[in-house]
C-alpha positions in Angstrom: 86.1 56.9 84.3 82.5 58.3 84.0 79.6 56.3 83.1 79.0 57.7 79.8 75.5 55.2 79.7 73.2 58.1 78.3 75.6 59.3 75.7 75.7 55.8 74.3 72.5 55.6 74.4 71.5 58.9 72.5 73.7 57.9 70.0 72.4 54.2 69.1 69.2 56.1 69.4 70.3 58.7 66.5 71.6 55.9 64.6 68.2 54.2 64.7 66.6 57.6 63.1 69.0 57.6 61.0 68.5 53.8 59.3 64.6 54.6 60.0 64.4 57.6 57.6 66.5 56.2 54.7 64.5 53.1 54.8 61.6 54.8 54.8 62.5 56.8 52.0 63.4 54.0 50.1 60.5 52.4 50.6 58.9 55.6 49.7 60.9 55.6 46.3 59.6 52.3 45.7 55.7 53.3 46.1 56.5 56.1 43.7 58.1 53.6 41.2 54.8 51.3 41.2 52.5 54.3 40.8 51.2 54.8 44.6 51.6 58.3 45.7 53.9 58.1 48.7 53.4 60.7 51.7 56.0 63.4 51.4 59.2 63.2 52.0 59.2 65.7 54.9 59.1 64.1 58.0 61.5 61.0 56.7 63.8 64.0 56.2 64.1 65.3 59.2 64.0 61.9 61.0 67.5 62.0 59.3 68.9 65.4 60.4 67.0 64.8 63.9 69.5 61.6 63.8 72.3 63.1 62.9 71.8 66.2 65.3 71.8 63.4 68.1 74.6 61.5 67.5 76.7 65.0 66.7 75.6 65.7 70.4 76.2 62.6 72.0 79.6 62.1 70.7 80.7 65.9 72.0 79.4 65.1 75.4 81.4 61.8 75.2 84.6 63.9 74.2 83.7 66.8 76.6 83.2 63.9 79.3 86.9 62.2 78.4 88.7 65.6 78.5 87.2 66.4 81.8 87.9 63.0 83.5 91.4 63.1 82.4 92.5 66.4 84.4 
């Protein structure tokens, strides 16, 4: 079997953007609750989709990997 040690990798990474952004952005709900204005919502947004993008990727190169070790 390949060493698939990157692909894991990328992926615990996305899933760290992914739990950064939506805390962030809860934390950023929270500062507009108490009447701070929060930075915008921009960046914490596409923490997310840079996430998500990642671990889409990482999991086809894991699939892509399987197939091709199984021939």
């Amino acid at each position: 079997m390949h060493k698939i040690y990157h692909e894991v990798i990328a992926a615990i990474g996305g899933s760290l953007f992914i739990i950064i952004g939506i805390a962030r952005q809860r934390e950023r709900k929270r500062l507009f609750r108490s009447g701070t204005k929060p930075e915008g919502p921009l960046v914490w947004n596409l923490l997310i989709i840079a996430g998500i993008c990642l671990i889409v990727f990482a999991f086809g190169l894991i699939i892509f990997k399987l197939n091709h070790s199984a021939k």
